[in-house]
Structure formats: C-alpha cells, structure tokens
N, C-alpha and C positions, 0 to 999 in steps of 0.2 A: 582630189588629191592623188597623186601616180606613187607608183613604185618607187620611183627613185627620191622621192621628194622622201616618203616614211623611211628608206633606206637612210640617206642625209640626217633626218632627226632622227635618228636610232645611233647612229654613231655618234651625232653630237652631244645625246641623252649619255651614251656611254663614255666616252672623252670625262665628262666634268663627273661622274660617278667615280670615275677611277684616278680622277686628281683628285676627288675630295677623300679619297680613300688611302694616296697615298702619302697627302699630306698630314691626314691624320696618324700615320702610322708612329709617327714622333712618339703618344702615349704609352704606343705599344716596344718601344726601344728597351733594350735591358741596360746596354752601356751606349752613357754618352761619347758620340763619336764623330769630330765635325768631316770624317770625310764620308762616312753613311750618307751624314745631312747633307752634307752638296749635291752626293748624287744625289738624293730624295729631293731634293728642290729643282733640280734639271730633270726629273723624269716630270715631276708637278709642270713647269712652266710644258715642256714638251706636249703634255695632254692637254693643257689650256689652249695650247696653239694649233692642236690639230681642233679643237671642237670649235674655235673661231674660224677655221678654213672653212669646215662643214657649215656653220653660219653665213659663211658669205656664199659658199655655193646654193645652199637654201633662196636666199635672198635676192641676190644676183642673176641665178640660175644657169650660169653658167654649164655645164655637165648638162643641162636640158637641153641650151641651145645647139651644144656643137662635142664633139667628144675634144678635139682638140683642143679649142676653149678650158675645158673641163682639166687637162693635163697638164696645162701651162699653169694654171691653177695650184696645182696638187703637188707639181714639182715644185715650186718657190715654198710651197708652207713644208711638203716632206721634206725636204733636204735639211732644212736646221733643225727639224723637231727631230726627223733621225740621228743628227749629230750630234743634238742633245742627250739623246737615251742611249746614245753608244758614248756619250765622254760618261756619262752619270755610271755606264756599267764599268768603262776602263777607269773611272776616278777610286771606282774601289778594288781594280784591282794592281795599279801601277803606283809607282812613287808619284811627287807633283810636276818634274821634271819631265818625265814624259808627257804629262799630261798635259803640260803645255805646250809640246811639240804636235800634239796629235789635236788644239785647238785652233793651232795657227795651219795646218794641214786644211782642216774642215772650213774654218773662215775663210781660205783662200780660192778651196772648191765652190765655194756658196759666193764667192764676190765673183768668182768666172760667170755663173748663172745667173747673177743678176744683170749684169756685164750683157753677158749673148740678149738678157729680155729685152734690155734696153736699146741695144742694137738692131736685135730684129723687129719691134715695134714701131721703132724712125724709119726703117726701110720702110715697114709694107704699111704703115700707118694705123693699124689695127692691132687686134692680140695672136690675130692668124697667122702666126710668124716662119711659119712650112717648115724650111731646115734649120730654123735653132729652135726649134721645141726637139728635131733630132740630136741636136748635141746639146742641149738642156740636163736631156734625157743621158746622155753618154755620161755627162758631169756627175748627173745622179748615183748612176750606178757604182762610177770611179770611187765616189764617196762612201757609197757601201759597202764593195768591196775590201777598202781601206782600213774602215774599221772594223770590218769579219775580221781582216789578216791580224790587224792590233790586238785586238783581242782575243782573241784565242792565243795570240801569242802570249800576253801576258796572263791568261786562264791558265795556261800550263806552268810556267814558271810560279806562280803563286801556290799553284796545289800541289806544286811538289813542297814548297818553302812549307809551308802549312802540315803538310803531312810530316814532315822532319819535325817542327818545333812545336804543336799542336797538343794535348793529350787529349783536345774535346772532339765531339762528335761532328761530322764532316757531314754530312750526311744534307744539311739545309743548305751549306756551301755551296755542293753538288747538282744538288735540285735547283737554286737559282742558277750556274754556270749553265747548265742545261736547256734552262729556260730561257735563258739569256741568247743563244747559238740559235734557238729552233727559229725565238721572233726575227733573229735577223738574217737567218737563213731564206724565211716565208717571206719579207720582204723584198730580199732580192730575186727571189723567183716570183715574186706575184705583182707588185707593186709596175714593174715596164709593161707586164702584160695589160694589167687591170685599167689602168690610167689611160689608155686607151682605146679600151672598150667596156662600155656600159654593159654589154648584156655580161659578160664576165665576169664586172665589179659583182654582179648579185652573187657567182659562184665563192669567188676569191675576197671578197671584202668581209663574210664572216668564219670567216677562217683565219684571216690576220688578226681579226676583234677577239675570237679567241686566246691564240696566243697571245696578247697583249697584256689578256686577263692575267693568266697563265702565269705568265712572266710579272706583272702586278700583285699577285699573289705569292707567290718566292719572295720577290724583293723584299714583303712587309715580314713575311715570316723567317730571312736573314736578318731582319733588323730585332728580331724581340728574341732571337739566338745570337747574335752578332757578338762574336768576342775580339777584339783588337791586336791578337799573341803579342804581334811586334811591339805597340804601343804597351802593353802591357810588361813586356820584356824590359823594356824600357825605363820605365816607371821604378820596375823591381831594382835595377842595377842602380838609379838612383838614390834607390830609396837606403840600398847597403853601401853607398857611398856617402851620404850625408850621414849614418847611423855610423860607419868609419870614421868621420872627419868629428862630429861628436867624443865619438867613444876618447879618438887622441887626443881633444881638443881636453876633455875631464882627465885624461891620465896625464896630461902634459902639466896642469893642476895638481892633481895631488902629488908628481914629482919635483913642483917646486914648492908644497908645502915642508915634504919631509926635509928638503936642501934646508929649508928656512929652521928647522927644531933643532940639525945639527949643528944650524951658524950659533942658535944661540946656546 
C-alpha cells in the first residue's frame, strides 16, 4: 500500500466525517432558517462529492497511473463541488436573486468543461487529452475566481448592513467570513499547482484539508449563533401590523357599538 493510496483514503476518511458533521449541525441551529439549510446541504453534497472522487481515484487509480489522468479527474469533480461551497457560502450572504445569477454563471463554466472533456476525448481517443486538460484548467480557475470576486463582494455589503441593524455579537459572523476567503483563497493557489503534481499534492493537499476543517467548523458554529436581523425585522414589522389591524379592527367595534346605544 503506497503513499498516495493512504493519502486518497485519508481524504476520503475526512470528506464523509465532515459531511456527516455538517449535516449534523441542524441539532445544533439556534434559529430555524432555510437559507442556513440550503447552504448546509450544498456544503453536505459538496463533501459527498469530493470523497466519491477520492473513491474512484482509489479504485481506478488514476493519479497512480499518470499525473494528467489524475487532473482531468480532479477537475470534473472540483469544479462543481467548488461551486457548491462558494453558492452555500454567497446563498448566506446575498438575496436569492443573485444567487441565481451566480448558479447560472457556475453551470455555464462547468458545461464549457464538460464540453472541452468531451471534445478532447473524441479527438485523442483516450483521457490524455494534452491542451484541453490546459483549458479545463483555465475554466477552473475562471470559476474560482468568480466566486472569490462574488463573494467578497457580497461579504462587505452584508457586514456593513449587519453592523448598522445588528445589536448582537459579530464576532462568529467574522470568524466564518474569514474562514470562508482563506479556503478559497488556498484553493486557488494550490489546487492548478497540486493537480498536477503528486509529489506536491503531499505538501499542499493537507493544507487545504485543513482549512476545509477550519471553515467546517465556523460554518456549524454560525449556525447555533445564526440570528436572521433581516428576517427577524421582518417578522417584527409584521407582527405590529397585524396587532394594528387587530387593534382598529376592535376599536372599529366598540365605535359601532356605542353609535348603536345612542340610535336607541
């Protein structure tokens, strides 16, 4: 059993620990809130999907056979599971509006990449597809890039909105946004380099596992601090507007009771 083989099932060990961890974190929610739960179920499926990559490379062996092999690989499974853990981190921090602009973005980068496999496979006949594992690879990045810029952008606009309307403590906010920037910062510096060399995945692939944790660990403890200001705002104005419409709705009553004592 080699190096790379324990590497492959250590990450796959770690993939379904930290789905089963963040799936669990529902217990741990303070307020129910279903756009928490969407992203927590897009980070779930995302780790499901990288620890069945690591399964087929196990299996397969792909990454043993060839480092390109290996890449063509890592690209088709990274590109959506990335896509995933960057809409699950902008689904909590955007309206749904955009959120939909930035799925039809990511689906569109991810049908180019399947598009080039597919293409470059019928040329050369095999998975050794020479210059579209290079623009595979372009696609990849374009994609992470993408949503670095998304999000951050909406990480600012939210923490200022939040510090305006907010009186609670910011502080776990913080600490996921943070955590959030480093995982996809390390991605995009380590992920083009790693994917194409084994001996480096040893340096740079527990370093990503790290942060991953990292960031795993925020997310559940935003979720059992997670307060909703907006939604909760929300709720409030409602709630003194139905207590309004009440209140006129009884005085509008006892103003026709008294009309009725002086008819008679």
């Amino acid at each position: 059993m080699d190096s790379l083989f324990l590497l492959q099932f250590a990450c796959f060990i770690f993939m379904l620990v930290n789905a089963f961890f963040v799936a669990l974190a529902h217990l741990h929610v303070r307020w129910e809130n279903k756009r928490y739960e969407r992203s927590r179920w897009m980070i779930v499926v995302a780790m499901i999907g990288l620890a069945i990559q690591y399964a087929v490379q196990m299996v397969f062996g792909f990454r043993a056979m060839h480092d390109d092999l290996g890449a063509v690989i890592n690209i088709l499974v990274y590109t959506p599971c990335f896509s995933l853990i960057s809409m699950g981190i902008y689904n909590i921090e955007t309206t749904r509006s955009n959120l939909r602009k930035m799925i039809l973005m990511c689906s569109g980068i991810y049908a180019a990449v399947i598009v080039v496999f597919f293409v470059g496979t019928s040329l050369h006949h095999s998975l050794f597809i020479r210059e579209g594992l290079y623009l595979m690879l372009t696609l990849f990045c374009v994609s992470v890039f993408y949503c670095i810029y998304m999000i951050i952008q909406e990480m600012i606009r939210r923490k200022n909105m939040l510090e305006t309307m907010a009186a609670t403590d910011m502080l776990p906010y913080v600490r996921y946004s943070r955590a959030s920037v480093i995982i996809l910062w390390l991605a995009v510096l380590a992920m083009p380099i790693a994917i194409f060399s084994t001996t480096l995945l040893y340096i740079v692939g527990p370093a990503v596992l790290l942060a991953l944790l990292f960031f795993n660990l925020t997310f559940i403890a935003l979720g059992s601090s997670y307060v909703p200001t907006e939604e909760l705002l929300d709720k409030e104005e409602e709630n003194k507007g139905s207590s309004r419409t009440r209140y006129m709705r009884s005085g509008g009553g006892i103003v026709r009771f008294f009309q009725k004592k002086q008819d008679r």
